[in-house]
C-alpha positions as CSV (number, residue, x, y, z in Angstrom):
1,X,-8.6,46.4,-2.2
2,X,-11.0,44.5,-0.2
3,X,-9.2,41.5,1.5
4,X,-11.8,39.1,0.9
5,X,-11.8,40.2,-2.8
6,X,-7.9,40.1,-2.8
7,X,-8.0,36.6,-1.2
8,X,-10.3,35.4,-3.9
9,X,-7.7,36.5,-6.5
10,X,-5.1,34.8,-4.4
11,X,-6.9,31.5,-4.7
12,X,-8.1,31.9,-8.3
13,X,-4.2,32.5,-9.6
14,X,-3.1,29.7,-7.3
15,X,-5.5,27.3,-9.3
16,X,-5.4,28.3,-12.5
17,X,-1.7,27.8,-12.2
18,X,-1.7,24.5,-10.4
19,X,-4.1,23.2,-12.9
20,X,-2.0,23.9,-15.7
21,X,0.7,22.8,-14.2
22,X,-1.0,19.4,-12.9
23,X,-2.4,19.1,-16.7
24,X,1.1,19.7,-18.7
25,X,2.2,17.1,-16.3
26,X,-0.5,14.4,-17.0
27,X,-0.1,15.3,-21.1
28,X,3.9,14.8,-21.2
29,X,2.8,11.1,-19.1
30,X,0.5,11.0,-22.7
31,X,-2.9,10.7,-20.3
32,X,-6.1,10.3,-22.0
33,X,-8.3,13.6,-21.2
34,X,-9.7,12.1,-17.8
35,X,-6.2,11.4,-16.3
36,X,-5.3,14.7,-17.5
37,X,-8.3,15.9,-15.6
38,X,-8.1,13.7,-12.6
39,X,-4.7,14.8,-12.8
40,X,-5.0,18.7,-12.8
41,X,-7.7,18.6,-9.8
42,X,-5.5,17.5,-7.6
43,X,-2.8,19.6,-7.8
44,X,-5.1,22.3,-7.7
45,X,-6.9,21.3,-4.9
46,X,-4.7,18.9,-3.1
47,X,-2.7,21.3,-1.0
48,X,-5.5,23.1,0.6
49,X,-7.2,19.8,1.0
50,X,-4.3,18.4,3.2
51,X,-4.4,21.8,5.2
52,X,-8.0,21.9,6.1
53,X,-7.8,18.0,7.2
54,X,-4.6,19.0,9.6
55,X,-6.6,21.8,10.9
56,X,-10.1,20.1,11.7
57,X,-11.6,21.6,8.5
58,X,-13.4,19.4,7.8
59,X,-14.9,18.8,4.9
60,X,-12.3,20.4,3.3
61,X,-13.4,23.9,1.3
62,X,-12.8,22.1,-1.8
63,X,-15.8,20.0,-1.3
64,X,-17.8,22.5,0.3
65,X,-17.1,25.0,-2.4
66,X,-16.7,23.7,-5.6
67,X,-15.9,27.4,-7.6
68,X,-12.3,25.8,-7.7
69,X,-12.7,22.4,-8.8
70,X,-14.8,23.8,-11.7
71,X,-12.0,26.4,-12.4
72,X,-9.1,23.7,-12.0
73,X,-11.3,21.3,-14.5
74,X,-12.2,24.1,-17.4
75,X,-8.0,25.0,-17.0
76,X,-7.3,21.5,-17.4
77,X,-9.4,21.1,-20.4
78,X,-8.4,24.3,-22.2
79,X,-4.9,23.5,-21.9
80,X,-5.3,20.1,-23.1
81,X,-7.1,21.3,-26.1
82,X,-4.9,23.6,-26.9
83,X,-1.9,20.9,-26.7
84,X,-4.1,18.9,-28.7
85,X,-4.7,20.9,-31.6
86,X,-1.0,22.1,-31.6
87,X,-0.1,18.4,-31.8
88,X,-2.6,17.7,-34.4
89,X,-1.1,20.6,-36.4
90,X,2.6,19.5,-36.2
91,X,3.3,16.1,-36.8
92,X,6.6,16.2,-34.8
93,X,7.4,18.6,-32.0
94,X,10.3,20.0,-32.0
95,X,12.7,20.6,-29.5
96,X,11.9,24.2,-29.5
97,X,8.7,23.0,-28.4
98,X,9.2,21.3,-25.7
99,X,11.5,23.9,-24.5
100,X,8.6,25.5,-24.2
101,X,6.2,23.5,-22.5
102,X,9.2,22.7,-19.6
103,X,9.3,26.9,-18.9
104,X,5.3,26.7,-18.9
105,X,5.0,24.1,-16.5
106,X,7.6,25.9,-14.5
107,X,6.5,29.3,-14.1
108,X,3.0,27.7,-13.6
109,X,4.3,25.4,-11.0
110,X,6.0,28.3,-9.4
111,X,3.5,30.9,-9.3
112,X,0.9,28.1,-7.9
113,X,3.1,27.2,-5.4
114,X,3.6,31.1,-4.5
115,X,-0.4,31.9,-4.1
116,X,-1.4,29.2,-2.0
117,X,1.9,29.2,0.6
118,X,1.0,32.6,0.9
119,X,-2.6,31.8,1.1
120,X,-1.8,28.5,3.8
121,X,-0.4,31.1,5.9
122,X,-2.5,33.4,5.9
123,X,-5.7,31.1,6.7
124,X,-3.0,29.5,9.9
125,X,-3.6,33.3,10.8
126,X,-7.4,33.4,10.6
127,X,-7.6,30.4,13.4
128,X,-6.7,29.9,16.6
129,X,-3.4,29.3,16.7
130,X,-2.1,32.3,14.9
131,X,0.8,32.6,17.3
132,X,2.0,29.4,16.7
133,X,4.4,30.8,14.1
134,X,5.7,27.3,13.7
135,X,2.1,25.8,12.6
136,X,1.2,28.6,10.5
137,X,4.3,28.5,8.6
138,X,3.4,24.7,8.0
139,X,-0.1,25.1,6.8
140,X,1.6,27.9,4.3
141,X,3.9,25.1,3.3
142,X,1.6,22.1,2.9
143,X,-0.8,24.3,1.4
144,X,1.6,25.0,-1.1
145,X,3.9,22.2,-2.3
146,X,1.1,19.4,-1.1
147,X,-0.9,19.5,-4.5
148,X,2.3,18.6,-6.6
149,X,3.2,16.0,-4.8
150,X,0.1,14.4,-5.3
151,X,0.6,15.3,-8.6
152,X,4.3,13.4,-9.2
153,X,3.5,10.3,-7.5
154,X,0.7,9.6,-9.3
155,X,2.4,10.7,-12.1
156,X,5.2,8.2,-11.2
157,X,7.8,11.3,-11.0
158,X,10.4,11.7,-8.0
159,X,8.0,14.3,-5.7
160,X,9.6,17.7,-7.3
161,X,10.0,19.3,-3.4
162,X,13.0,16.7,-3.0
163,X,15.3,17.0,-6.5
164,X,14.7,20.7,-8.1
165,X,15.6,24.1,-7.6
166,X,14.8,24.6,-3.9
167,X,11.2,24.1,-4.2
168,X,10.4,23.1,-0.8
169,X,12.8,26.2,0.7
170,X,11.2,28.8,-1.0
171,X,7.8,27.7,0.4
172,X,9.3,27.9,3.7
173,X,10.9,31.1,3.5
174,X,7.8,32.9,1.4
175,X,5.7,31.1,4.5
176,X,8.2,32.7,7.3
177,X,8.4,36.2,4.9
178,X,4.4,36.6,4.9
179,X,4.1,35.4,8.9
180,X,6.9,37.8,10.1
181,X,5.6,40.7,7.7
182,X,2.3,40.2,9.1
183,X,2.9,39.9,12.7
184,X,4.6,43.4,12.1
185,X,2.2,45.5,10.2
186,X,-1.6,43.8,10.2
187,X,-1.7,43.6,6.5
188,X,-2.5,40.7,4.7
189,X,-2.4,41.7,1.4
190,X,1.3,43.2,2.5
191,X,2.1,39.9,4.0
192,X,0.7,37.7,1.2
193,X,2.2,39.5,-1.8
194,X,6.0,39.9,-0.4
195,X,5.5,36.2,0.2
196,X,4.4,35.6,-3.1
197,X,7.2,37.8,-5.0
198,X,9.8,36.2,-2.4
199,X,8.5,32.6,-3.5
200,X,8.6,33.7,-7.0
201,X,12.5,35.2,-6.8
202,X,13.3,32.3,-4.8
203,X,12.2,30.1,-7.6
204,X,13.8,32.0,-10.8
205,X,17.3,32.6,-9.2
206,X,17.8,28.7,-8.3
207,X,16.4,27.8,-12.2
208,X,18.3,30.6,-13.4
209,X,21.6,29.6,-11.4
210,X,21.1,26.2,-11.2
211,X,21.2,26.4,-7.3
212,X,19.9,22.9,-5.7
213,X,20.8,21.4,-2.6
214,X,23.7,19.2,-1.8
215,X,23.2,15.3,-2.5
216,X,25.1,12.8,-1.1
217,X,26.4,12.0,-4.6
218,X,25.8,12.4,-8.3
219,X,24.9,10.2,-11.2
């Protein structure tokens, strides 16, 4: 596949994801339609927005391309459409339900977070300082988990890299996975999808086990 092409894909999962994931988020805050809007944007964009101002980007690609905004904003408005009418349709939801929405917004969350770590490493590699392993690893990072933050502080939520399910480490180590595996064999699309499935892994084993990190104490 043509790594442009493959890029694009990268970038179009990433914001699909984040968008639903920034847009279940708004609607469980009970949003009107802009907030839920306002809402999805930036946790599509907000990561790669952050990256491009650390490197000198500037203005950042979301403004000088708006394919992704426009994809964030028609994600955002499906999916609250589609909460809407289910809500219109049952009076009460059920805990079944909301079950439900929880896994969506995590495997959304987690697949978003996947695509653009990988894809904030690999545009660290594209610039000059692709031997800084330490930087690139950063951009894959910040690229990656900086949308939701945005996304739970304006959503008055504790930021989700600092209470669940290693969110912060697997960025790190799907950044370090797709630097290391591209420093050794020149492929991107290699590097960016063993970082993606390692993000992914990463992610379902600490839900799936519980794993977090220690706290100085518990409630």
């Amino acid at each position: 596949m043509d790594t442009e092409l493959f890029i694009l894909i990268t970038d179009i999962i990433g914001t699909v994801a984040f968008a639903v994931s920034g847009a279940m988020a708004g609607i469980r805050k009970k949003m009107d339609i802009f907030g839920v809007n306002i809402l999805a944007l930036l946790t599509a964009t907000g990561g790669g927005i952050i990256r491009d101002i650390v490197t000198g980007s500037t203005p950042p690609t979301a403004f000088k391309n708006p394919l992704f905004v426009i994809i964030a904003a028609v994600t955002a408005n499906i999916t609250f459409i589609f909460v809407w009418w289910e809500h219109k349709h049952k009076k009460n939801v059920s805990e079944k339900t909301r079950a439900i929405y929880d896994k969506v917004f995590f495997w959304f969350d987690t697949i978003g977070l996947a695509a653009f770590t990988a894809d904030g490493v690999h545009t660290g590699l594209l610039g000059p300082f692709a031997g800084n392993a330490f930087l690139v690893i950063f951009l894959g990072v910040v690229t990656g988990v900086g949308g939701g933050v945005l996304r739970d502080v304006l959503s008055l939520e504790m930021p989700y890299i600092f209470v669940k399910h290693i969110y912060a480490c697997a960025s790190i180590v799907g950044a370090a996975v797709v630097y290391i595996i591209y420093m050794v064999t020149g492929s991107s699309e290699a590097a960016m999808l063993a970082g993606f499935f390692f993000v992914c892994a990463i992610r379902f084993c600490a839900a799936h086990y519980g794993w977090n990190l220690p706290k100085a104490y518990k409630d």
